[in-house]
Structures are given as structure tokens and as C-alpha cells.
N, CA, C and O atoms as a GROMACS GRO file, in nm:
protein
  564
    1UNK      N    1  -3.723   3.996  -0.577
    1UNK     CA    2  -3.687   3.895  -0.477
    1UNK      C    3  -3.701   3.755  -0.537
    1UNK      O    4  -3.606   3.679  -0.553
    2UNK      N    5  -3.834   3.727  -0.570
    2UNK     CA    6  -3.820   3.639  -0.694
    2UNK      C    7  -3.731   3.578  -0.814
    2UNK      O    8  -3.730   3.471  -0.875
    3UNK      N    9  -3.662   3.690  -0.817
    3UNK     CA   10  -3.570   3.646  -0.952
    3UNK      C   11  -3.406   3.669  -0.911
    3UNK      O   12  -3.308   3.678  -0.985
    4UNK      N   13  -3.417   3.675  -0.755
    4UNK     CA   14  -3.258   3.669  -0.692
    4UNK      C   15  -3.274   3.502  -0.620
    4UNK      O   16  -3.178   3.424  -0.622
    5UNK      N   17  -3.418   3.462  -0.554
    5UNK     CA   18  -3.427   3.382  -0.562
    5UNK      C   19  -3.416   3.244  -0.654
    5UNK      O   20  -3.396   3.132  -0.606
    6UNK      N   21  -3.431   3.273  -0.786
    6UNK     CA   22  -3.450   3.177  -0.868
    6UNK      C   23  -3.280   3.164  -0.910
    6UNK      O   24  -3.232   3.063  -0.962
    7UNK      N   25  -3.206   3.286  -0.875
    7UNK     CA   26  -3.054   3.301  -0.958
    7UNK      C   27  -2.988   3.177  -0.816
    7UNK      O   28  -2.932   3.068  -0.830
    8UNK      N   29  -3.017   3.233  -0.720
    8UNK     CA   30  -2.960   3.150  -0.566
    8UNK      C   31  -3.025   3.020  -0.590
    8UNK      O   32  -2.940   2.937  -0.558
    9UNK      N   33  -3.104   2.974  -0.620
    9UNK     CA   34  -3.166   2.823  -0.618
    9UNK      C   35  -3.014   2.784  -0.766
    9UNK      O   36  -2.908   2.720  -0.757
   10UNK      N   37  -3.065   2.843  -0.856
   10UNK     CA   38  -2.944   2.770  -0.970
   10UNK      C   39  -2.835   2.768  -0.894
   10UNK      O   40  -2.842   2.667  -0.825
   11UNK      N   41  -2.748   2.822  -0.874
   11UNK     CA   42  -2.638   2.864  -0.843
   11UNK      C   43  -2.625   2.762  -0.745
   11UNK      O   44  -2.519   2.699  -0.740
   12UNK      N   45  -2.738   2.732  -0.650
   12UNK     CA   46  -2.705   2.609  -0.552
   12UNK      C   47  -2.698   2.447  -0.579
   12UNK      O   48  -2.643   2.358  -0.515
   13UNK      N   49  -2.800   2.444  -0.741
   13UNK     CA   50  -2.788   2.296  -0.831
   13UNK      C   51  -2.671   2.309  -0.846
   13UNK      O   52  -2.596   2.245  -0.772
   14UNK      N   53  -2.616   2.400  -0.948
   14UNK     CA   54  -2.485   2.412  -0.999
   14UNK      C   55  -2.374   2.349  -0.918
   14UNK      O   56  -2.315   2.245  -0.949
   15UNK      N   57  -2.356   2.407  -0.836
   15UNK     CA   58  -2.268   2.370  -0.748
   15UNK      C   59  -2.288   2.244  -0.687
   15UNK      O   60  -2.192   2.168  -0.701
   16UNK      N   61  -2.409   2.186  -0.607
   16UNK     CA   62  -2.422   2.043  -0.622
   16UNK      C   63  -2.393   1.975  -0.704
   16UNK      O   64  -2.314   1.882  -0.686
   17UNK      N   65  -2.454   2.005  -0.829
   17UNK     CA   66  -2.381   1.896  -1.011
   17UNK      C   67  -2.248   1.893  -0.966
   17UNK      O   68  -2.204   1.783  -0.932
   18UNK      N   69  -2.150   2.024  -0.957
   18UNK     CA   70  -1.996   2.021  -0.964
   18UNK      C   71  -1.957   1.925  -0.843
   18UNK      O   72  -1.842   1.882  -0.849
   19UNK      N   73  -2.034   1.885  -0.732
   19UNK     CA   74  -1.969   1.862  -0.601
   19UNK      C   75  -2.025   1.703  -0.672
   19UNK      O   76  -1.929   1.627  -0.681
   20UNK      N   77  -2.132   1.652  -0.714
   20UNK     CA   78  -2.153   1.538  -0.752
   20UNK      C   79  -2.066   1.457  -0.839
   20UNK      O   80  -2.049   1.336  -0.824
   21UNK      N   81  -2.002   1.542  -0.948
   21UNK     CA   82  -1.898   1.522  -1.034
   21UNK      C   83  -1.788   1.496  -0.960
   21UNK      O   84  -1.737   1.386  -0.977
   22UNK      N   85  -1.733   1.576  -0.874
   22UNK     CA   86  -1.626   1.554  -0.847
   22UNK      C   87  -1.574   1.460  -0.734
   22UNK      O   88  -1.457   1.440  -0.699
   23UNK      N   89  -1.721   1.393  -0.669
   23UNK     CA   90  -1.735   1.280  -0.633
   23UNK      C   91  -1.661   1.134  -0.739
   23UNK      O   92  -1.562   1.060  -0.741
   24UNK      N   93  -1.796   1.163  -0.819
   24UNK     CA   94  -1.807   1.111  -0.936
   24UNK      C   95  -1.669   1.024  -0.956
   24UNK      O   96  -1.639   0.911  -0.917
   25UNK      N   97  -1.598   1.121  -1.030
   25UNK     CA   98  -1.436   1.139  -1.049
   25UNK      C   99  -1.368   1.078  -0.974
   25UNK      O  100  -1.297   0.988  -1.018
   26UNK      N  101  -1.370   1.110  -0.836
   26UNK     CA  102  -1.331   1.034  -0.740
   26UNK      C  103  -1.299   0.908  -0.715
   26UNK      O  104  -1.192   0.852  -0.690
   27UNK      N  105  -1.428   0.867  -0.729
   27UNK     CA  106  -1.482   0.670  -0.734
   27UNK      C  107  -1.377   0.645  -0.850
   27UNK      O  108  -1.261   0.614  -0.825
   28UNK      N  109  -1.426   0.659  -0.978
   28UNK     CA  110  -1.349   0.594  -1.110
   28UNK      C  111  -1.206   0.628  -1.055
   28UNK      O  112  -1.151   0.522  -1.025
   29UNK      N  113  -1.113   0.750  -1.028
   29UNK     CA  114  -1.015   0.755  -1.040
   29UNK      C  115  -0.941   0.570  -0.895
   29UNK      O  116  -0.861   0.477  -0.894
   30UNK      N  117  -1.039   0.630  -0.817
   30UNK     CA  118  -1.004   0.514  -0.726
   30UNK      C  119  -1.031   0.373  -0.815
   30UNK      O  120  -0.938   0.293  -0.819
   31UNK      N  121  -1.151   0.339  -0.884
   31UNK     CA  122  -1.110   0.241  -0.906
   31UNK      C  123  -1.004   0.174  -1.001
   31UNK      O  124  -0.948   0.064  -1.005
   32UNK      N  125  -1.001   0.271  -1.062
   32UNK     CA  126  -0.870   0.264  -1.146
   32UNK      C  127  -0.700   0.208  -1.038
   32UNK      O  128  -0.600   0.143  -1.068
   33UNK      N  129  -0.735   0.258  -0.947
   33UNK     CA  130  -0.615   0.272  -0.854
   33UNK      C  131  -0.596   0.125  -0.778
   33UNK      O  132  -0.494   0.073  -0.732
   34UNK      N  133  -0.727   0.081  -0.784
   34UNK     CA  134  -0.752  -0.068  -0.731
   34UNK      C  135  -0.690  -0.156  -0.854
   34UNK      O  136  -0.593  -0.224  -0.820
   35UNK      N  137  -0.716  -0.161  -0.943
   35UNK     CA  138  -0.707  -0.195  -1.072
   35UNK      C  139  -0.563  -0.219  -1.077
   35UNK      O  140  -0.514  -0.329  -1.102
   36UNK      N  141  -0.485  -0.092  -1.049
   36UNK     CA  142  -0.341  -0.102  -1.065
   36UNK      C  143  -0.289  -0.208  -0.909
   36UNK      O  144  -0.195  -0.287  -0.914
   37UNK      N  145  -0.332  -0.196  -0.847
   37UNK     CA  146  -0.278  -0.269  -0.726
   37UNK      C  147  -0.308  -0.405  -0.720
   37UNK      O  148  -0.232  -0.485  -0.666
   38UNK      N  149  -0.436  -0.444  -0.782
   38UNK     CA  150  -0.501  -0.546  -0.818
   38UNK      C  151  -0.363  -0.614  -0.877
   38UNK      O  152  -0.304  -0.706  -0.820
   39UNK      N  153  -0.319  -0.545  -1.014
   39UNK     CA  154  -0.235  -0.620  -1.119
   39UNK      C  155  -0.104  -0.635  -1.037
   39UNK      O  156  -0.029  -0.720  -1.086
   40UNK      N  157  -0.046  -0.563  -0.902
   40UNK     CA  158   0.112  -0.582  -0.850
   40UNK      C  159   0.018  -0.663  -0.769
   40UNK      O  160  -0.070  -0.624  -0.845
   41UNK      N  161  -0.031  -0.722  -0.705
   41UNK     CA  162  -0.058  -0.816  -0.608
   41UNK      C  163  -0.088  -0.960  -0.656
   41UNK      O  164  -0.088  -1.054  -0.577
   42UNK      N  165  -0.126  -0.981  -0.850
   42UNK     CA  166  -0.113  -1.085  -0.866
   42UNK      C  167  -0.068  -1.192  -0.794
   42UNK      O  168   0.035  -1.181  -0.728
   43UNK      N  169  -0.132  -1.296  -0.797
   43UNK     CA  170  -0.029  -1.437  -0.721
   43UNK      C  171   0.075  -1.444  -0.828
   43UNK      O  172   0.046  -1.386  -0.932
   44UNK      N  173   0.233  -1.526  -0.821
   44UNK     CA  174   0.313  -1.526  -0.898
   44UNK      C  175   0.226  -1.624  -1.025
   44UNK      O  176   0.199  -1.582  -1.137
   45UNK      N  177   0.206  -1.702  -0.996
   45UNK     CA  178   0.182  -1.763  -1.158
   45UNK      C  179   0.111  -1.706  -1.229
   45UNK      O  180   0.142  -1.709  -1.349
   46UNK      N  181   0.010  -1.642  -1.197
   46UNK     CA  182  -0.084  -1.505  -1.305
   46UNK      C  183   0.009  -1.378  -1.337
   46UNK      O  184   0.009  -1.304  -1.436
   47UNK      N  185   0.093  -1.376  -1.211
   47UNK     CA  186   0.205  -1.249  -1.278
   47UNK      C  187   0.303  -1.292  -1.374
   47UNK      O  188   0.360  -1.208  -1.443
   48UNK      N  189   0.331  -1.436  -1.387
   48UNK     CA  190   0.403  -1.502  -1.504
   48UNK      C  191   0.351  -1.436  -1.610
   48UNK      O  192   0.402  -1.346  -1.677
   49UNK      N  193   0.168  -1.526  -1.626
   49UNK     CA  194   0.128  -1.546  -1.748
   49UNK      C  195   0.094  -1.393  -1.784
   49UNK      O  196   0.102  -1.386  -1.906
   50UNK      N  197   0.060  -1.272  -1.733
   50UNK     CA  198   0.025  -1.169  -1.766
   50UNK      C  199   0.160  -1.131  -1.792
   50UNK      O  200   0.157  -1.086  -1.907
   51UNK      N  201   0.306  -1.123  -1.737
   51UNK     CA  202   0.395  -1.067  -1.820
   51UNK      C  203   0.440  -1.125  -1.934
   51UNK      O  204   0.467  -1.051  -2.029
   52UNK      N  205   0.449  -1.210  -1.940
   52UNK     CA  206   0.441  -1.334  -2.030
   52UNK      C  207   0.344  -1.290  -2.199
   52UNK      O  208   0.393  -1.291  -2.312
   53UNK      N  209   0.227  -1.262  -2.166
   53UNK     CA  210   0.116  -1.236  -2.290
   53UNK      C  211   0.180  -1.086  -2.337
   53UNK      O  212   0.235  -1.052  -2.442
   54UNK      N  213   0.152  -1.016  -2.222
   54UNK     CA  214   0.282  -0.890  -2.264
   54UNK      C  215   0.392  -0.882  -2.316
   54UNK      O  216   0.392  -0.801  -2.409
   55UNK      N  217   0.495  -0.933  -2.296
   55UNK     CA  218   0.600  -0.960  -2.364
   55UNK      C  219   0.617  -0.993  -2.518
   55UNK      O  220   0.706  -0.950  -2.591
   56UNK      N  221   0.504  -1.086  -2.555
   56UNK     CA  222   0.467  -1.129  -2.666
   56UNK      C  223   0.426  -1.045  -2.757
   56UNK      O  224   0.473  -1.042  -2.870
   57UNK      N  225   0.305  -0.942  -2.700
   57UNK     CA  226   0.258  -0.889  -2.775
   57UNK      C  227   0.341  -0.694  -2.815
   57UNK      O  228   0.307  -0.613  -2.901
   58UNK      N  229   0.472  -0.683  -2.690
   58UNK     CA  230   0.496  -0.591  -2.696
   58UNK      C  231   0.625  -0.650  -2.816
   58UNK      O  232   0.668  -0.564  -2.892
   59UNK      N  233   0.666  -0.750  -2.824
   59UNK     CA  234   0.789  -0.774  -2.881
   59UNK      C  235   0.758  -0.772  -3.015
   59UNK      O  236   0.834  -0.724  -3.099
   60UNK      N  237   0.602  -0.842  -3.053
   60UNK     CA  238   0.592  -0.861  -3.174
   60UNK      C  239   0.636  -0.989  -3.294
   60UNK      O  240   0.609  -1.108  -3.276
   61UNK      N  241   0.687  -0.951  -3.381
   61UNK     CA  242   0.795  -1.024  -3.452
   61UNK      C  243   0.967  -0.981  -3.445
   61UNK      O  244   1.065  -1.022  -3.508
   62UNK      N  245   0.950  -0.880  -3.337
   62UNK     CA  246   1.118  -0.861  -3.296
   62UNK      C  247   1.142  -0.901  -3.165
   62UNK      O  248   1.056  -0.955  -3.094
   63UNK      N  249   1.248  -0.878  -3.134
   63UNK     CA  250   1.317  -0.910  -3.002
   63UNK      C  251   1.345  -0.864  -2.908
   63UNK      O  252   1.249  -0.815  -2.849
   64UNK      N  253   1.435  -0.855  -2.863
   64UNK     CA  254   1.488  -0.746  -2.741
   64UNK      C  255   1.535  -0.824  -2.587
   64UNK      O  256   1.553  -0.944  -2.568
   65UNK      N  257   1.546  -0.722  -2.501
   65UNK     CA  258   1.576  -0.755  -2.368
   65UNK      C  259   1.467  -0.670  -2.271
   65UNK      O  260   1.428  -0.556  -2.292
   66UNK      N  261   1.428  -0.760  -2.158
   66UNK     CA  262   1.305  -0.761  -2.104
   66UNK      C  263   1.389  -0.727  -1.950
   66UNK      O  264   1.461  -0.792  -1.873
   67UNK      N  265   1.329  -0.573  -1.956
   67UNK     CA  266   1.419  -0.502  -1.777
   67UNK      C  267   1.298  -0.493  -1.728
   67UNK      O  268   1.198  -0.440  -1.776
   68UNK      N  269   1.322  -0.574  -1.582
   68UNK     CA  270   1.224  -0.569  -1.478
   68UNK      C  271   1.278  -0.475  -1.351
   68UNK      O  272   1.387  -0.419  -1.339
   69UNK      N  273   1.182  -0.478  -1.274
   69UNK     CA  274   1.231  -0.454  -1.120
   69UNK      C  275   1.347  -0.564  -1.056
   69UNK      O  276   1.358  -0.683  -1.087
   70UNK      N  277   1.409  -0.509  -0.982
   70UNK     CA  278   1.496  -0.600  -0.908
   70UNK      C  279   1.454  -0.699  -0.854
   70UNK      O  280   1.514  -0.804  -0.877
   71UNK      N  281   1.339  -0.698  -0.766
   71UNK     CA  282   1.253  -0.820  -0.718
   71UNK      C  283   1.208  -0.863  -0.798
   71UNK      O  284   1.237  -0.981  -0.817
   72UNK      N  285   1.098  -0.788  -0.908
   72UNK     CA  286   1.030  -0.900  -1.003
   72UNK      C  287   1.101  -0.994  -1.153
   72UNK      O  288   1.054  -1.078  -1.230
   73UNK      N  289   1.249  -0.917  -1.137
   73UNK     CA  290   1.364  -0.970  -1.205
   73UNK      C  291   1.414  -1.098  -1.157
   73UNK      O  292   1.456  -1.180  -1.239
   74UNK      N  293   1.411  -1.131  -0.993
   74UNK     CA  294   1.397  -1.298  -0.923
   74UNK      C  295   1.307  -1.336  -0.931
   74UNK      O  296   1.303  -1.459  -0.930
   75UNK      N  297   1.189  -1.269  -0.943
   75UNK     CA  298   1.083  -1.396  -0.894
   75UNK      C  299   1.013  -1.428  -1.037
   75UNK      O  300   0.966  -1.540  -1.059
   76UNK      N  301   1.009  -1.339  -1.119
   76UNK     CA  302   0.923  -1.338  -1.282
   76UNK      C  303   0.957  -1.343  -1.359
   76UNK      O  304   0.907  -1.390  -1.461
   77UNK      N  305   1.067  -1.291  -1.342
   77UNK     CA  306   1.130  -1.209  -1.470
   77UNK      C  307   1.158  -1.333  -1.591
   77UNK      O  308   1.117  -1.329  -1.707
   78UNK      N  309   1.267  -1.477  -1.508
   78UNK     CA  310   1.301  -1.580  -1.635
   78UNK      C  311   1.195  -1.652  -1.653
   78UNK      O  312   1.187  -1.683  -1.771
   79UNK      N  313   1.084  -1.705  -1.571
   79UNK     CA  314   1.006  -1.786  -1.590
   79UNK      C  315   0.881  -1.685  -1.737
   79UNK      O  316   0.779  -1.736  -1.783
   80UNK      N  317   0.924  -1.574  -1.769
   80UNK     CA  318   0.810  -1.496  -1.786
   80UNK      C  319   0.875  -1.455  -2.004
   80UNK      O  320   0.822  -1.438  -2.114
   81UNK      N  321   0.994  -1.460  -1.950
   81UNK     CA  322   1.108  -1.462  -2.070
   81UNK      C  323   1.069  -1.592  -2.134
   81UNK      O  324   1.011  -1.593  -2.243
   82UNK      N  325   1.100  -1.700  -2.069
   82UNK     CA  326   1.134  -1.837  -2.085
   82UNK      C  327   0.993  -1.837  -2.198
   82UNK      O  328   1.013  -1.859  -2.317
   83UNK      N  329   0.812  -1.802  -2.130
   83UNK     CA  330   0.706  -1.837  -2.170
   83UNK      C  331   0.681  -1.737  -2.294
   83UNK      O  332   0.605  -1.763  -2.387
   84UNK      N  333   0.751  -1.629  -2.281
   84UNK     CA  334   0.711  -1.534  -2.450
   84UNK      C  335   0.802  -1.632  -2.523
   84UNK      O  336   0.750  -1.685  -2.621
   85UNK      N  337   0.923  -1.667  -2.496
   85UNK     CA  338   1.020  -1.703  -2.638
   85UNK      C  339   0.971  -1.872  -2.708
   85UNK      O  340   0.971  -1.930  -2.817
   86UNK      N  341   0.926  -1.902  -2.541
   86UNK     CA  342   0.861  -2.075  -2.632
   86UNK      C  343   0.736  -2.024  -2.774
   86UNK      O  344   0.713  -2.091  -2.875
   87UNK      N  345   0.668  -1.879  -2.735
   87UNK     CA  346   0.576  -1.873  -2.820
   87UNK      C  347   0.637  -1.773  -2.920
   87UNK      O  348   0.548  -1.742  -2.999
   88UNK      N  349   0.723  -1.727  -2.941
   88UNK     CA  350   0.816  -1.644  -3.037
   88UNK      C  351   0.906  -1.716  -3.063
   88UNK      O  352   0.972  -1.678  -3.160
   89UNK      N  353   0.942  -1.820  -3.010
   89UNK     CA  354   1.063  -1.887  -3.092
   89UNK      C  355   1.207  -1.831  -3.038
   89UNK      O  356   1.302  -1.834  -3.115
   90UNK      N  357   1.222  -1.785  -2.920
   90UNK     CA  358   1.371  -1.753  -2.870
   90UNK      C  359   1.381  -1.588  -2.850
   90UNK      O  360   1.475  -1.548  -2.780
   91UNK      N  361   1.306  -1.507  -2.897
   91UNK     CA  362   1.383  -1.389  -2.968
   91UNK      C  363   1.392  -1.278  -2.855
   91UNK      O  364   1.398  -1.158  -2.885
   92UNK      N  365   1.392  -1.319  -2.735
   92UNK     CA  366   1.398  -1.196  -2.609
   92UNK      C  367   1.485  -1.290  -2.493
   92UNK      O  368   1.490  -1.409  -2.462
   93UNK      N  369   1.548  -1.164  -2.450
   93UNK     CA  370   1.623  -1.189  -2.331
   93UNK      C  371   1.599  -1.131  -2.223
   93UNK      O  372   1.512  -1.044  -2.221
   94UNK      N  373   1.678  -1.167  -2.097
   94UNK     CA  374   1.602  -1.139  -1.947
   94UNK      C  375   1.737  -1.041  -1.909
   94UNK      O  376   1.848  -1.083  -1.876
   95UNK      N  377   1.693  -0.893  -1.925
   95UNK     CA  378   1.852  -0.791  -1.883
   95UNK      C  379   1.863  -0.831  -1.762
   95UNK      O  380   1.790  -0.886  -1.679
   96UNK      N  381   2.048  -0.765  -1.774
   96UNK     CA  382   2.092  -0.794  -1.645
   96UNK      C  383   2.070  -0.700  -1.582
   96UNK      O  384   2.108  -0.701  -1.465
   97UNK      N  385   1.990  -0.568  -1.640
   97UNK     CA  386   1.974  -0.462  -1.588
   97UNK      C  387   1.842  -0.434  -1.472
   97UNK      O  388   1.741  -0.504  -1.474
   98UNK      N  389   1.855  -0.360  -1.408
   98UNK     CA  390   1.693  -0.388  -1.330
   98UNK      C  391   1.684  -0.231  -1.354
   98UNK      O  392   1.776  -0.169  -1.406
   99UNK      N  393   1.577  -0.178  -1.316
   99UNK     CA  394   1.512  -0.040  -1.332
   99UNK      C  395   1.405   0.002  -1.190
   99UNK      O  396   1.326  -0.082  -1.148
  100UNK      N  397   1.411   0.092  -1.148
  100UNK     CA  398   1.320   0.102  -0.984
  100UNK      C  399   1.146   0.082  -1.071
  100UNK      O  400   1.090   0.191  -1.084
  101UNK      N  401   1.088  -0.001  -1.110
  101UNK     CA  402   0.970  -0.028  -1.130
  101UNK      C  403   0.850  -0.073  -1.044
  101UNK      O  404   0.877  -0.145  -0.948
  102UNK      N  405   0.739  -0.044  -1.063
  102UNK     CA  406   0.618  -0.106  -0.941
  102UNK      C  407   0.519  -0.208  -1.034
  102UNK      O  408   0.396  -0.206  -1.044
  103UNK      N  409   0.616  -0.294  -1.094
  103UNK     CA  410   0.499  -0.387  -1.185
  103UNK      C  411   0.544  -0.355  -1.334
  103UNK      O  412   0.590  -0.250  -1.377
  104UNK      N  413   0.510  -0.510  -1.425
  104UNK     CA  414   0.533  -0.498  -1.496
  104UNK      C  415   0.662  -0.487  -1.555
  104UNK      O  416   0.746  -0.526  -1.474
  105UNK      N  417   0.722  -0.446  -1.680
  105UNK     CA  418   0.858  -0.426  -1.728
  105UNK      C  419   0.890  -0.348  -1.881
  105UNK      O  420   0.803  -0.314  -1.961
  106UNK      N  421   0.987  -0.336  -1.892
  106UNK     CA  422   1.026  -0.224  -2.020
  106UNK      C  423   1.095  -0.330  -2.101
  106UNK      O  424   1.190  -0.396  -2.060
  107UNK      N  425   1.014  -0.348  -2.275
  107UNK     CA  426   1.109  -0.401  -2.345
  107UNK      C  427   1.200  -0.302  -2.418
  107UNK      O  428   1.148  -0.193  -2.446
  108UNK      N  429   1.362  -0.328  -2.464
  108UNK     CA  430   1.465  -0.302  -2.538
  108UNK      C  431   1.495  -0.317  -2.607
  108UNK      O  432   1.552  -0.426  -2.620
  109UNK      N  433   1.490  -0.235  -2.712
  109UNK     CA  434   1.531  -0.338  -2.846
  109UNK      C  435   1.574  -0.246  -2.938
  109UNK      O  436   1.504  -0.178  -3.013
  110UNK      N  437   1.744  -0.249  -2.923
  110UNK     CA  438   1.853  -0.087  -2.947
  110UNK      C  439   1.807   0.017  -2.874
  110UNK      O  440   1.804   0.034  -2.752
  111UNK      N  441   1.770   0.087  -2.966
  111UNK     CA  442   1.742   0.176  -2.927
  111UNK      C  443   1.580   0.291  -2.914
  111UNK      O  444   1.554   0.411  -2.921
  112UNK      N  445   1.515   0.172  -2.894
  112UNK     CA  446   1.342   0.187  -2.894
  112UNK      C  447   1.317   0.048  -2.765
  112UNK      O  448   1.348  -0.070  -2.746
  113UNK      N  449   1.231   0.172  -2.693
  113UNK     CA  450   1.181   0.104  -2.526
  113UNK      C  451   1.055   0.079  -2.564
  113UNK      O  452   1.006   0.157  -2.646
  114UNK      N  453   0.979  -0.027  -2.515
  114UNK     CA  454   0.798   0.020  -2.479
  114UNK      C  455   0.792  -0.028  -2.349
  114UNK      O  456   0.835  -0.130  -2.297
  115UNK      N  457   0.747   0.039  -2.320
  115UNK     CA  458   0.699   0.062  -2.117
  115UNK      C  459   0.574   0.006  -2.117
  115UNK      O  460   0.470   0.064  -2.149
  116UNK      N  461   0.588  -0.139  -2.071
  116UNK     CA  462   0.477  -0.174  -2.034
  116UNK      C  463   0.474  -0.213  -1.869
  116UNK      O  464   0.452  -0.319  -1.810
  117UNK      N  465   0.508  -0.072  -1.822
  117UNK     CA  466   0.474  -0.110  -1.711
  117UNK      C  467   0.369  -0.091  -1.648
  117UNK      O  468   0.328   0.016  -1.694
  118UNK      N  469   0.265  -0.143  -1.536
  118UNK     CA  470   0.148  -0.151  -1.489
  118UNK      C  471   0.099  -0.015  -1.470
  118UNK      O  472  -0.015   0.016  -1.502
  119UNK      N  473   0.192   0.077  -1.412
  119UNK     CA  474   0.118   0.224  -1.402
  119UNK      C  475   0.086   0.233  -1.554
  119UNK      O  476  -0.027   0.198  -1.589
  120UNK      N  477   0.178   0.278  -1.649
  120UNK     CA  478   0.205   0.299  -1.782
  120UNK      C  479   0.050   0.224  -1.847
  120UNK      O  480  -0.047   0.298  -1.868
  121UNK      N  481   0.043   0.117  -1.866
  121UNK     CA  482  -0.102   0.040  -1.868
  121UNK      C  483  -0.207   0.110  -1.818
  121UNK      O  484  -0.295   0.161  -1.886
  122UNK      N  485  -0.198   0.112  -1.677
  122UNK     CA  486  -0.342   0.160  -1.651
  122UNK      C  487  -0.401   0.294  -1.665
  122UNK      O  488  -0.514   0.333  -1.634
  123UNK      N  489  -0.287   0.367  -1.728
  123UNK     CA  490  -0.320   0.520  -1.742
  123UNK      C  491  -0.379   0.524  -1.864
  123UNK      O  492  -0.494   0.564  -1.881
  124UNK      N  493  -0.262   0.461  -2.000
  124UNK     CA  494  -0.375   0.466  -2.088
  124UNK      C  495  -0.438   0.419  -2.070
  124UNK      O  496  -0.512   0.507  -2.025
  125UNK      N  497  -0.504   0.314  -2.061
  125UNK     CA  498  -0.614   0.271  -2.028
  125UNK      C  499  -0.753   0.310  -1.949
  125UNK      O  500  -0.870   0.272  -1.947
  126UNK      N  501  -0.692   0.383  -1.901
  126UNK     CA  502  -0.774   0.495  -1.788
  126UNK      C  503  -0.863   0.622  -1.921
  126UNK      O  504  -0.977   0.662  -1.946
  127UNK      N  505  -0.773   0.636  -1.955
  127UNK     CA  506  -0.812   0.761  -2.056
  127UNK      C  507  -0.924   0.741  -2.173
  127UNK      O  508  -0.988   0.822  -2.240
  128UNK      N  509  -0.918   0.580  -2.169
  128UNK     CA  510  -0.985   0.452  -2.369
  128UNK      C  511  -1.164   0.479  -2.259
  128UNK      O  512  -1.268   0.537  -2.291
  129UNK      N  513  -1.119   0.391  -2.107
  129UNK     CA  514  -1.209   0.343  -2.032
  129UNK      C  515  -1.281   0.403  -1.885
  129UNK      O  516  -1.355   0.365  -1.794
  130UNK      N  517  -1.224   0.494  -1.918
  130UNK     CA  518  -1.312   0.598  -1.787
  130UNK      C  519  -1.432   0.641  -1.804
  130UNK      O  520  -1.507   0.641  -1.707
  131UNK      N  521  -1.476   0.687  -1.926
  131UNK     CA  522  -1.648   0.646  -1.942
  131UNK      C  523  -1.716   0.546  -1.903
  131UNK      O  524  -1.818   0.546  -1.834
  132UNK      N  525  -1.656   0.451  -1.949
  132UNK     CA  526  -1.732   0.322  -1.929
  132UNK      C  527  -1.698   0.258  -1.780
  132UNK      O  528  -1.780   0.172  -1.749
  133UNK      N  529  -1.631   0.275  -1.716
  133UNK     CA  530  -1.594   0.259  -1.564
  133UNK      C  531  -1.687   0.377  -1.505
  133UNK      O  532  -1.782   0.334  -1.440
  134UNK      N  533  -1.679   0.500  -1.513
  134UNK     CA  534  -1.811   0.564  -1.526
  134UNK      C  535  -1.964   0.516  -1.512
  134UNK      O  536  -2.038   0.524  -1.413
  135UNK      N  537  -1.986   0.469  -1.623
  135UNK     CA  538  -2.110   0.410  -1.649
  135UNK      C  539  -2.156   0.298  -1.567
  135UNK      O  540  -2.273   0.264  -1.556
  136UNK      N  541  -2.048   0.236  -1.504
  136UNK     CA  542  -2.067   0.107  -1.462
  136UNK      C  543  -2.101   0.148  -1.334
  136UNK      O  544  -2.213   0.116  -1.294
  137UNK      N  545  -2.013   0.226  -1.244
  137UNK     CA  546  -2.052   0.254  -1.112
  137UNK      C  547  -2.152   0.334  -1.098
  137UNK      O  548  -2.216   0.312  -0.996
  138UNK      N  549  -2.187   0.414  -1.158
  138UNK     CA  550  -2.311   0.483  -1.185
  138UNK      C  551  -2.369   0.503  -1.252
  138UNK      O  552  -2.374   0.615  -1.303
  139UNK      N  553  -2.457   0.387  -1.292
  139UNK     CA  554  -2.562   0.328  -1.397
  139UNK      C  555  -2.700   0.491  -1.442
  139UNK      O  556  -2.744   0.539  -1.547
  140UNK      N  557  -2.721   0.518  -1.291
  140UNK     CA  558  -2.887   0.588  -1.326
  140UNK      C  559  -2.836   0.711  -1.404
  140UNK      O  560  -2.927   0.763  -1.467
  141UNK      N  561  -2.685   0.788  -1.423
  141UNK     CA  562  -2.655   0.864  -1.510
  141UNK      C  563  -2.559   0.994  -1.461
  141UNK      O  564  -2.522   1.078  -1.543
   0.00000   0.00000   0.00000
């Protein structure tokens, strides 16, 4: 009785650990999710300068054409072009194309894309920093 007891006591941590974890999981995946909504709710001039630093750093020393969303193609899209090429020197354009996007934008350049769009971002990113988003919300371990 003793030692069906002791198997039923584990078996009941166990399953607490798993139900704690998958709490756990929970929180980070949410905050991650804040994170992404955080970045589409920008005010417009931080959504400038954040597509803007992006652009730069996705273009590189090449060029291309910069496809946004249809909306964020009026409201971001040239002011955001305009601020990578003053710091590249010209070398990207604002497509005439739009793409159904939720943030963020895809550079072009022939025939090689990089998706920097905000989901696209925060996933990897999710994957570098989910320990440490981890760690943060739940410090004691």
C-alpha cells in the first residue's frame, strides 16, 4: 500500500510539473503575441523609423523594391523608402505592388525576397528568445 502510494503521490507531481509547464508556455507564447501587436500598433512615426532601420539592414549594400500592405503602402510605405535610401544612397524602391500583410514588408530584389514581416520577426525571434522571456516572467525557476 505504501509503495502504490508513493507511485500515486509521483504520478500526481508529475502531472502538476506538466500542467505548470504548460501554463508556463502559455504566458511566454502570449507574450510574444503582445510583442507582435505591440509592433502593428506602433504610432506612425515609430512605424516609419522601425521600417525604415529594417529596410536598411535587410537591403544591405543592394537594392530592391519594398512591398507593403495596401494600407501600410499609404501611410509608411514612401516616407519609410524615402528614410532607408537617404541612408543607402537611393538604392530601393516603394512597389506598386501590395501583398495581404499584418505589419511590416517584403524586400525584392529579382529574384530573392526577405520577409521582414512582423509575424516573420517575431517567430524567429521567439525561437533565439523564449528562454529568456521565460526567465524573465518566471524568475524563482
Amino acid at each position: 500500500a505504501a509503495e502504490r502510494e508513493e507511485r500515486l503521490v509521483s504520478v500526481a507531481q508529475m502531472e502538476a510539473r506538466k500542467d505548470l509547464l504548460a501554463a508556463r508556455q502559455s504566458q511566454v507564447e502570449a507574450a510574444f503575441e503582445l510583442a507582435l501587436k505591440t509592433l502593428r500598433d506602433l504610432p506612425e512615426d515609430r512605424y516609419i523609423a522601425v521600417a525604415a532601420d529594417l529596410l536598411v539592414r535587410a537591403a544591405g549594400q543592394g537594392g530592391g523594391e519594398a512591398v507593403f500592405s495596401p494600407a501600410d503602402r499609404e501611410k509608411i510605405g514612401r516616407a519609410a523608402v524615402d528614410e532607408a535610401n537617404r541612408r543607402l544612397n537611393g538604392k530601393l524602391t516603394l512597389s506598386e505592388e501590395t501583398r495581404p500583410l499584418k505589419g511590416g514588408f517584403i524586400l525584392v530584389d529579382g529574384s530573392v525576397e526577405v520577409n521582414c514581416t512582423f509575424d516573420t520577426l517575431v517567430r524567429l525571434k521567439k525561437g533565439e528568445m523564449a528562454g529568456e522571456v521565460a526567465a524573465v516572467l518566471f524568475p524563482e525557476g
